[in-house]
N, C-alpha and C positions, 0 to 999 in steps of 0.2 A: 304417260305424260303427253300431254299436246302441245303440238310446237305450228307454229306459223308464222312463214315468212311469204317477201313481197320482193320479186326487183324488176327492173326494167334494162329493155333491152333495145337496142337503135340498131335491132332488123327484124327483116318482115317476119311474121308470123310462121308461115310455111318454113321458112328456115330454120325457125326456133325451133317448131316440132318436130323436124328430121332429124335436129341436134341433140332433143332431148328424148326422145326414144330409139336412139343408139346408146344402150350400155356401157359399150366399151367406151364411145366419147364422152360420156357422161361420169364414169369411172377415172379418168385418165385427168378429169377438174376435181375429183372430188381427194383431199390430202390422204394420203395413208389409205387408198381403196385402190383394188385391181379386180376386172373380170379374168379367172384362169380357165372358165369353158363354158362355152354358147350348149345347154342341156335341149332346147329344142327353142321353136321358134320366138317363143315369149320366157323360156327358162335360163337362166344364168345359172354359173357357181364363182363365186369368188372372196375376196379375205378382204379387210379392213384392220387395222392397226391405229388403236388411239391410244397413245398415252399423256397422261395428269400429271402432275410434279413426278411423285414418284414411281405410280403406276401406270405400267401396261397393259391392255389390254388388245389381243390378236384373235379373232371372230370370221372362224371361214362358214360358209354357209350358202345359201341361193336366195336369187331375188328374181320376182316375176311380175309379169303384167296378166295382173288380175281384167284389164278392161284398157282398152285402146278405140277410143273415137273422134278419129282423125277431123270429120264436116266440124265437130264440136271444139275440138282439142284440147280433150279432156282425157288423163288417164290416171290408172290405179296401179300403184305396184306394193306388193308383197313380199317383205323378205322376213327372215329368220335365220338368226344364226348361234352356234355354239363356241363360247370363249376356248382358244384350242387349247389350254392347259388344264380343261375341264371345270371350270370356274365359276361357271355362268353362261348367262346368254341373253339374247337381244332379238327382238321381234317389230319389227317395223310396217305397218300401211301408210302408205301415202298418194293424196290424191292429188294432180297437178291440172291447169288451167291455164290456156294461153288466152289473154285479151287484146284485139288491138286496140295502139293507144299509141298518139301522137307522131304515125309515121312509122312506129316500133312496135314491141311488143310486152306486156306488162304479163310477168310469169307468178301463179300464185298458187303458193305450195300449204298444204294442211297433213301433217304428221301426228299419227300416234306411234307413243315406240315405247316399248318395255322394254328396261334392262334389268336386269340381276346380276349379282357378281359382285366382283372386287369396283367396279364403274358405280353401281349402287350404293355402296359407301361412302360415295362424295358428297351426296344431297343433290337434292332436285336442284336448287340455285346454282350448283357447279356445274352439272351436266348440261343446265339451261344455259348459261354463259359460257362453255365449250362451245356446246351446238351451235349458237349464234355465232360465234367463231369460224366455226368450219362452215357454217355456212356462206359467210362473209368471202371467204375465201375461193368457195366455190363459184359464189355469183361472180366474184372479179375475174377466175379462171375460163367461165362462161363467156363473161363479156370481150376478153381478149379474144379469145377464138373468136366469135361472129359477130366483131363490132369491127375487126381487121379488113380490109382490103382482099379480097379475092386473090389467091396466090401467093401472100406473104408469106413469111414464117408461121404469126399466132395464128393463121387461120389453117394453118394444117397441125395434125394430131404430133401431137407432143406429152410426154409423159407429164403428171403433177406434179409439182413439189413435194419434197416430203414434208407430211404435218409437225413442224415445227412447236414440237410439245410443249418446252420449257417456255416459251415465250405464252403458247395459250393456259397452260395453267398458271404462270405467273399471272397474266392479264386475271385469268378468269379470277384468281383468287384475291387478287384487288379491286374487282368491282365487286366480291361478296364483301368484303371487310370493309369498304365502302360505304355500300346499303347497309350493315348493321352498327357503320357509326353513325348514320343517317337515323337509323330507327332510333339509336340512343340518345342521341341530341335532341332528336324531335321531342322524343317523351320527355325529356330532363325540360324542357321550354311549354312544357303544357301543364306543368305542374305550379 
């Protein structure tokens, strides 16, 4: 599945890519993810937890920088991981891009990610409307740290919240039943 998102950010450039090729800071916005060890200078190991209504899913594994170019800033990172209850698993590339743009800096992320498991029996439309979720979440997490004042609170490292599950599968699963009273009505009006 490809996933692509856009957000912007009200600081420079430089600052974004310090922020966003530190793991740990980047871990510490993202819900339900922790890095538990730096494996060398572009290798992680760490876990993720997302759960759906009523499924969990817990995914430790490592994540790396395939490609880091700073003049450009542009990077690739690689991860894969194994649901720990043996379930499945998930495999991620994703390439990121910093553009300036209005004083700020406009962040543009392109993912491919394979899941299997107990996550995979939601359908693509679920997983698409989580993902969009979490990421939502993550860009606002993002923007409080480096959109804050120098020395504040959000601009120093603070843990995430936790991913607030029942609220995103709630949401997520009203914007599917949404779209397909949408599809239904549409077709019932063209006939």
């Amino acid at each position: 599945m490809k996933i692509e998102q856009r957000f912007f950010l009200n600081a420079p450039p430089d600052r974004v890519w310090a922020f966003l090729t530190d793991l740990q800071q980047v871990a510490s916005c993202l819900p339900g993810a922790a890095i538990t060890e730096q494996v060398d200078d572009r290798t992680y190991a760490g876990t993720i937890t997302v759960k759906v209504g009523p499924i969990t899913a817990g995914y430790k594994g490592k994540i790396r920088f395939e490609r880091l170019d700073p003049a450009q800033r542009e990077a690739e990172l690689v991860g894969q991981g194994q649901d720990v209850k043996g379930k499945g698993g998930a495999e991620m590339r994703m390439q990121s891009r910093l553009l300036p743009r209005d004083g700020g800096t406009e962040v543009v992320l392109a993912s491919e990610v394979a899941i299997s498991g107990l996550l995979a029996q939601m359908g693509r439309g679920m997983i698409e409307s989580v993902s969009g979720q979490i990421f939502e979440q993550f860009a606002a997490a993002v923007r409080e740290r480096l959109e804050a004042a120098p020395g504040s609170r959000a601009a120093g490292a603070q843990e995430a919240k936790p991913l607030d599950a029942l609220s995103l599968g709630a949401k997520a699963a009203g914007q599917a039943m949404g779209k397909a009273v949408r599809r239904i009505l549409g077709r019932g009006e063209e006939k």
